[in-house]
C-alpha positions as CSV (number, residue, x, y, z in Angstrom):
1,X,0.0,0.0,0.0
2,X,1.4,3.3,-1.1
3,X,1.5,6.0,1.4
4,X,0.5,9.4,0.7
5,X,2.4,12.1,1.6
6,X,0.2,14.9,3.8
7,X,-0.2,17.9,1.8
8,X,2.6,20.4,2.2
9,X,5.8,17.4,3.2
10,X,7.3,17.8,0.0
11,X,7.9,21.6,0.7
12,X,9.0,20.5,4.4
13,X,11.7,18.9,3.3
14,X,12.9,18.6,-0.2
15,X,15.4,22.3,-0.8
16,X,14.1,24.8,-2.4
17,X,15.3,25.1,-5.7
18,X,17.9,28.4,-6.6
19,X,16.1,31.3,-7.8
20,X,18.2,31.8,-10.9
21,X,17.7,35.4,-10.8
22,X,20.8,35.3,-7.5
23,X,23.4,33.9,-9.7
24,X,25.2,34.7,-13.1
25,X,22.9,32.9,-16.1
26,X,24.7,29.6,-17.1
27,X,25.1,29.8,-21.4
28,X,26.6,27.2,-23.5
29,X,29.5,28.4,-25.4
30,X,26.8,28.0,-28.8
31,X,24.5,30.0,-26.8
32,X,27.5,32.7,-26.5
33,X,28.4,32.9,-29.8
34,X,24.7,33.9,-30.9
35,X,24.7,36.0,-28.1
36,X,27.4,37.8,-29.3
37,X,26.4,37.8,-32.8
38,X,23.4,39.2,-32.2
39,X,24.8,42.7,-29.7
40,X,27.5,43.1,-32.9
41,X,24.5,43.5,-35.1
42,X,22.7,45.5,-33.0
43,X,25.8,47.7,-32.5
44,X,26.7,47.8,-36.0
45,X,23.0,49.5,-36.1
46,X,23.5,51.5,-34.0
47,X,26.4,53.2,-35.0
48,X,25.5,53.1,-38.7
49,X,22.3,55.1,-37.3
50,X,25.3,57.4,-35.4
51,X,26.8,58.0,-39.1
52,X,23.8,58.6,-40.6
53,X,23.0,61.5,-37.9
54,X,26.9,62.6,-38.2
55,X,26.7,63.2,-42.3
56,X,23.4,65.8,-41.7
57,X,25.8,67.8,-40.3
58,X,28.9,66.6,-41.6
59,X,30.1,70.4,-42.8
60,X,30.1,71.5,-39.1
61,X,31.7,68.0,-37.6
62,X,34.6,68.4,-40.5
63,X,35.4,72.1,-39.5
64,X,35.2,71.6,-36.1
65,X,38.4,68.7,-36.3
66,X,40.3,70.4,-39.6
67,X,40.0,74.0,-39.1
68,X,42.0,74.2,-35.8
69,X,44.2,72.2,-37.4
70,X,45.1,74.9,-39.9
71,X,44.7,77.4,-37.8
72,X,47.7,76.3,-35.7
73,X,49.9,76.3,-38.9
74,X,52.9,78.9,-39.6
75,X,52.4,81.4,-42.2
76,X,48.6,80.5,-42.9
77,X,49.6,77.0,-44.6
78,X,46.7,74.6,-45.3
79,X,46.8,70.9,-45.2
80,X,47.1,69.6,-48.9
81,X,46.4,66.2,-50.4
82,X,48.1,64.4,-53.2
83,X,45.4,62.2,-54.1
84,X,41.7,63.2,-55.9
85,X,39.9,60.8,-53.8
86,X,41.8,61.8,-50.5
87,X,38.9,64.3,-49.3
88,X,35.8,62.1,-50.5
89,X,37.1,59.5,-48.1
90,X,38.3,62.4,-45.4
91,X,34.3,63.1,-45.1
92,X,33.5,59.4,-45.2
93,X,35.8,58.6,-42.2
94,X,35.4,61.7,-40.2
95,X,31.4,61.0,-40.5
96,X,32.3,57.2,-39.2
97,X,34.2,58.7,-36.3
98,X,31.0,61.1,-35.3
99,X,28.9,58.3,-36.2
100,X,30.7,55.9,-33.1
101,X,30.6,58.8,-30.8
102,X,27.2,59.6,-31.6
103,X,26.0,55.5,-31.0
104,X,28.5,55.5,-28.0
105,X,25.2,54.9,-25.2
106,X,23.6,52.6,-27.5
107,X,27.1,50.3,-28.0
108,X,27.8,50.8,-24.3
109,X,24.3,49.4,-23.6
110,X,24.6,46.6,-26.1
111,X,28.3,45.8,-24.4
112,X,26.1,45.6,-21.1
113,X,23.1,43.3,-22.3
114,X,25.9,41.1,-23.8
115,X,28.0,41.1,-20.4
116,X,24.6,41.2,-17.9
117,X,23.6,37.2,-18.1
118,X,26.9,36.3,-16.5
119,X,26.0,38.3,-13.6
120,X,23.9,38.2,-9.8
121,X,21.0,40.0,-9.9
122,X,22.3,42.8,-7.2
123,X,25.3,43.9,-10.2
124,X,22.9,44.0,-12.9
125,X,20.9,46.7,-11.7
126,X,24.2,48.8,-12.2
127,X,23.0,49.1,-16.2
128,X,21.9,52.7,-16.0
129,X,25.1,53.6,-14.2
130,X,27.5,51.6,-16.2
131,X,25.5,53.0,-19.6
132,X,26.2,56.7,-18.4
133,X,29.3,56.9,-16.3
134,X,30.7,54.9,-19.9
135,X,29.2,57.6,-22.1
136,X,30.2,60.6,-20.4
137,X,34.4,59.1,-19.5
138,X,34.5,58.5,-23.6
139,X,33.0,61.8,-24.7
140,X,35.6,63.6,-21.8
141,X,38.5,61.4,-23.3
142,X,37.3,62.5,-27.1
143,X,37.2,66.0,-25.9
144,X,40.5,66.3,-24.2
145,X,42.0,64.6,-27.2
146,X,40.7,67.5,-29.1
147,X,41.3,70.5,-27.1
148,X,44.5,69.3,-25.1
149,X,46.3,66.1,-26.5
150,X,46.2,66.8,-29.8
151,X,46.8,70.6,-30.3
152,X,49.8,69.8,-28.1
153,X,51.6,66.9,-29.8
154,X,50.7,69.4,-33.3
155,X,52.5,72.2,-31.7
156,X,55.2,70.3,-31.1
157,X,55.7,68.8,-34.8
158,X,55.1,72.3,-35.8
159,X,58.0,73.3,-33.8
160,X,60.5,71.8,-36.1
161,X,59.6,74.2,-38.9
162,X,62.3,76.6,-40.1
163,X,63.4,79.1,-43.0
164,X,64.7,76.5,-44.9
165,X,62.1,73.5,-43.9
166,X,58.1,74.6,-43.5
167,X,55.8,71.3,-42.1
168,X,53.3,70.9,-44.8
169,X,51.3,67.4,-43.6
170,X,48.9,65.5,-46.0
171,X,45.6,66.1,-44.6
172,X,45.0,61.8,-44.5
173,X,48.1,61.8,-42.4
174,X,46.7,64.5,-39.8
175,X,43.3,62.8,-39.8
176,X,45.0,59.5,-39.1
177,X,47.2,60.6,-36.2
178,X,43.8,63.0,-34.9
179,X,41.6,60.2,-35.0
180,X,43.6,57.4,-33.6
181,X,44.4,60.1,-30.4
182,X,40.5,60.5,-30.1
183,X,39.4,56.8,-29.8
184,X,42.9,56.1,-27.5
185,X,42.0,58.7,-25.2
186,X,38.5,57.7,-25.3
187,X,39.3,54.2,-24.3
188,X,41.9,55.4,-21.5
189,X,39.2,57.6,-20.2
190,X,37.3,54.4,-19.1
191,X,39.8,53.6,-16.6
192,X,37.5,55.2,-13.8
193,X,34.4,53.8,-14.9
194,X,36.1,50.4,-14.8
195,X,37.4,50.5,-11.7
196,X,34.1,51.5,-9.9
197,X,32.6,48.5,-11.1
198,X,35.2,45.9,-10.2
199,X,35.1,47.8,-6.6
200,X,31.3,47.4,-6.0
201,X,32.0,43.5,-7.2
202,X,34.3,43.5,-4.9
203,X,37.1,42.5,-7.5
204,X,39.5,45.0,-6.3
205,X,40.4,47.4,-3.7
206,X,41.7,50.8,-3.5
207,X,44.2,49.5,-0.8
208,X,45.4,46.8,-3.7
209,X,45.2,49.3,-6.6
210,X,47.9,51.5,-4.1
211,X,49.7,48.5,-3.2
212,X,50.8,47.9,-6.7
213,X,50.8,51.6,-8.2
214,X,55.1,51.2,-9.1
215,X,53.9,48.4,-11.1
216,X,51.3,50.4,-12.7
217,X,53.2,53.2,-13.3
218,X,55.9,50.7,-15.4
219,X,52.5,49.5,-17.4
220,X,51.3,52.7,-18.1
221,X,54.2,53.9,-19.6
222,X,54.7,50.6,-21.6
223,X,50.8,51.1,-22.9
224,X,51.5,54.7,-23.5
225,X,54.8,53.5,-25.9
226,X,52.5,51.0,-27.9
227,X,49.2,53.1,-27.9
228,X,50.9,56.4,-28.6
229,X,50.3,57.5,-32.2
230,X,53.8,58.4,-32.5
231,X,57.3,57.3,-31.8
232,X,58.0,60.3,-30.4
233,X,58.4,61.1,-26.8
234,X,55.7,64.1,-26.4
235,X,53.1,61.7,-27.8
236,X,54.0,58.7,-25.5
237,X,54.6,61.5,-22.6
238,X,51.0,63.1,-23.6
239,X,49.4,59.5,-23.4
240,X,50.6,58.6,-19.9
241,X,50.8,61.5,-18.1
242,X,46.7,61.9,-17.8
243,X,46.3,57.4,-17.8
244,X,48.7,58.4,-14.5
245,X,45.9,61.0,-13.4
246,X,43.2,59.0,-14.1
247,X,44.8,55.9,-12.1
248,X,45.1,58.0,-9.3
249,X,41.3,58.8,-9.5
250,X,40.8,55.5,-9.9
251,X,42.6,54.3,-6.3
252,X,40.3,57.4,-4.7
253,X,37.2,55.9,-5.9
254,X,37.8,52.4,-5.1
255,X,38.4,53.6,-1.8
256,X,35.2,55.6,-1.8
257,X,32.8,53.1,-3.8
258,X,34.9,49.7,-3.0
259,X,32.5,47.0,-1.5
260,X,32.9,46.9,2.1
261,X,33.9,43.8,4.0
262,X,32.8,42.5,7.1
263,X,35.9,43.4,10.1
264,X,36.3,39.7,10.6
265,X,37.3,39.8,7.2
266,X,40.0,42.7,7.7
């Protein structure tokens, strides 16, 4: 004869089962790869709707980056080109670099909906924080690239000029250097945003980002050396100098926003 369990023994006793919402979502690594496939598209999107925006106005975007350039040039010189194509695709790519800054909260989102699953239900509501903090660091690091970084390291070439030699760079060649300053400082500028998360996960501390600040002070500088546009010394110098600064900012706020631990745990 079979017994019947009274109603209610099976919740008395058997464990209650995890509430997947408290732990990272478990993927398969097939499950991943369409994952990612699908936040590529969606940021390709995105930032194709960014260059789409970026060529309405793409007159005011291209004086805005070539005219100081110019401006800053001895005896009233202008940029010149050698090629017919070479300003066709100077719009193109200048359009293309609006167009990423433009999309930047709509990739940094898609970044965090591709990075979410693998995390506890307390860290994911950090979305609109990560989304912002994200958007405003890379637009900061753009714009001190343009006013600061930039205008400095062209001074500096400039400098070189004499009566018998006059600095007459191809526009492609001022572009290229320009643009790849603009996304490097951009990235760089992340270091604070990346730092407060890791200290509200608890990953790191401000007490371990001090600890090991002469080793980060060697990295820097070899970052700087591979990252810097040029192989000259102001542009590695120009690089490191604010990643220094912004590591130091970085150490205050994992101090200020680190997870705190229990004293036991001290």
């Amino acid at each position: 004869m079979a017994l019947v369990p009274f109603p209610g023994a099976a919740a008395a006793h058997d464990p209650e089962p995890p509430d997947p919402d408290e732990s990272g979502g478990k993927m398969s690594f097939l499950e991943h790869l369409d994952e990612l496939r699908k936040r590529l598209i969606y940021i390709c999107l995105s930032i194709l709707g960014g260059c789409l925006v970026a060529f309405i106005f793409i007159q005011r975007v291209f004086d805005f980056i070539m005219k100081p350039m110019q401006n800053m040039l001895p005896g009233g010189n202008k940029l010149i080109y050698t090629a017919g194509a070479e300003p066709f695709m100077l719009y193109v790519k200048i359009g293309f670099i609006a167009g990423i800054f433009i999309a930047s909260p709509l990739v940094l989102w898609q970044i965090w909906k591709f990075i979410s699953p693998g995390l506890y239900t307390h860290e994911k509501r950090f979305a609109i924080p990560f989304v912002f903090l994200s958007t405003v660091f890379f637009v900061t690091g753009g714009l001190f690239a343009h006013y600061v970084a930039f205008p400095w390291t062209w001074k500096f070439f400039i400098s070189f000029s004499t009566e018998y030699m006059m600095f007459m760079p191809k526009v492609d060649e001022a572009f290229s250097l320009y643009t790849k300053m603009l996304l490097g400082f951009g990235a760089i500028f992340e270091m604070p945003t990346l730092v407060f998360f890791l200290a509200r996960m608890g990953v790191v501390t401000g007490g371990f980002l001090l600890r090991y600040f002469k080793y980060a002070f060697l990295i820097i500088f070899i970052i700087a050396a591979v990252i810097s546009p040029g192989t000259d010394m102001m542009s590695q110098v120009i690089m490191a100098v604010p990643m220094l600064g912004l590591y130091i900012i970085s150490i205050a706020i994992a101090f200020i926003f680190g997870k705190k631990r229990p004293a036991e745990a001290l």
